[in-house]
N, C-alpha and C positions, 0 to 999 in steps of 0.2 A: 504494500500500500504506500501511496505518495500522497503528500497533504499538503495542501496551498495558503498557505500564510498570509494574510492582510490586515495592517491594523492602524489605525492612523497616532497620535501621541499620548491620546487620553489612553488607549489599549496597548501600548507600547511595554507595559510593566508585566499584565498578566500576558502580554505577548511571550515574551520570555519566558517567565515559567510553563507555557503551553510546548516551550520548545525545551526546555529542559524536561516535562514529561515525555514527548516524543523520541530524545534521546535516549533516554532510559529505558523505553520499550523495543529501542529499536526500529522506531519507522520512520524512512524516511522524508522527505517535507522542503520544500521551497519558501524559501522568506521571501516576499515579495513589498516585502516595507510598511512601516517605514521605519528607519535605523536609529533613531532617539526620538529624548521625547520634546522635542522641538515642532513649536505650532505647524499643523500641514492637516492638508484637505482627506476624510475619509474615500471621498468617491474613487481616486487616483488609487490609491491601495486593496481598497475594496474589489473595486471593478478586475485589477491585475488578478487577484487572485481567483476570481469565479473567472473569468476568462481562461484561467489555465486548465479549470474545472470543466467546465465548459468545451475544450478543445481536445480534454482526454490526456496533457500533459500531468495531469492531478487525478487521484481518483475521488479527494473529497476536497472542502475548503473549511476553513475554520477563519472568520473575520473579526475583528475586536475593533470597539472603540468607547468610548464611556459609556453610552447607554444603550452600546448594539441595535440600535432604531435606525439614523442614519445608514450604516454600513450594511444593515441588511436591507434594505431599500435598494441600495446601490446593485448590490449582490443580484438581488432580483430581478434589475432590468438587463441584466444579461441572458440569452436564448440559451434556455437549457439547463438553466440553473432554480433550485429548488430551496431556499435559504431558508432559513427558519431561526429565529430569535429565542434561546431559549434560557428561560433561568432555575430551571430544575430537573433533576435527571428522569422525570417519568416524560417532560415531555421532547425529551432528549430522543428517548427509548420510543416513545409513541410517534415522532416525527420520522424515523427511519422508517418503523413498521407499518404504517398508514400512508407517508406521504412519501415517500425513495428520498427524501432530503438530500442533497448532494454537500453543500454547503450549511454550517453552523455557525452563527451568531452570536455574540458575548457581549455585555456592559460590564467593563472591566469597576465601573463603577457601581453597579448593582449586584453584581457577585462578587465574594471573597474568591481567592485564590483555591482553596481546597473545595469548596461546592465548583467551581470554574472545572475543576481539574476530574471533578466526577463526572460532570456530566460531555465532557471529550470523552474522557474512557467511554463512557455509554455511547456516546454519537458514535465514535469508530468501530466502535464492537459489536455494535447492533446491526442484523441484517435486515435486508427488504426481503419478509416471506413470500412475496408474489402472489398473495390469495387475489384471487379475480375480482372482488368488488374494490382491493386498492390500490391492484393494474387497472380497473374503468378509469378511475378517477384519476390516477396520475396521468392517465391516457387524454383524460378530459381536462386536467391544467392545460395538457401540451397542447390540446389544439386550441385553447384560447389564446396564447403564445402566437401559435401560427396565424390564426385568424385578425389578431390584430395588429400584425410584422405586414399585414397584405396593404 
């Protein structure tokens, strides 16, 4: 697994530790910025990392920024991307399993670091079961995606 990294300065702190969890398990991951915590634009970081998601270079994204609102917005409006803002590990777990989530969301300001750090383990470790009512539906985001790209 490969995991795409974006976080503007406010997420720059739990960015880190998200990346010192990854090295510890072992997986690999693209930091895609930004590199302090020096004022800068979420969208620009945001957007790199679902983009990589998005093109297959990543297999997942993980975006941070104060209050994870922003940066999953941004995440969003990239084709093919599934983001989800989450601040607790049930709806970590229920965002894979329901919705294929590609991309997860953080407010480095709404989470502590160890709740942060539970609900990545969950987002990466949970699969998409493929039950058929939540392929329709992941079926039926995408074509609103397509339908409104026309």
């Amino acid at each position: 697994m490969r995991v795409a990294l974006g976080s503007d300065h406010g997420g720059y702190g739990l960015k880190q530790e998200v990346i010192k969890y990854l090295e510890e398990k072992g997986i690999e991951y693209r930091d895609f910025g930004c590199m302090n915590t020096q004022s800068c634009d979420y969208p620009e970081f945001g957007s790199a990392a679902a983009k990589a998601v998005a093109a297959g270079e990543c297999d997942k994204g993980i975006v941070i920024c104060t209050t994870g609102i922003g940066i999953s917005i941004t995440a969003n409006k990239i084709k093919g991307i599934r983001c989800a803002l989450c601040s607790d590990t049930v709806s970590a777990r229920l965002t894979r399993e329901h919705n294929n989530a590609n991309v997860l969301a953080l407010g480095a300001g709404i989470v502590g670091t160890n709740l942060a750090l539970g609900i990545v383990d969950t987002f990466l470790n949970t699969q998409f079961p493929g039950e058929e009512k939540h392929c329709r539906r992941v079926a039926a985001i995408q074509a609103l995606e397509e339908e409104t790209m026309k």
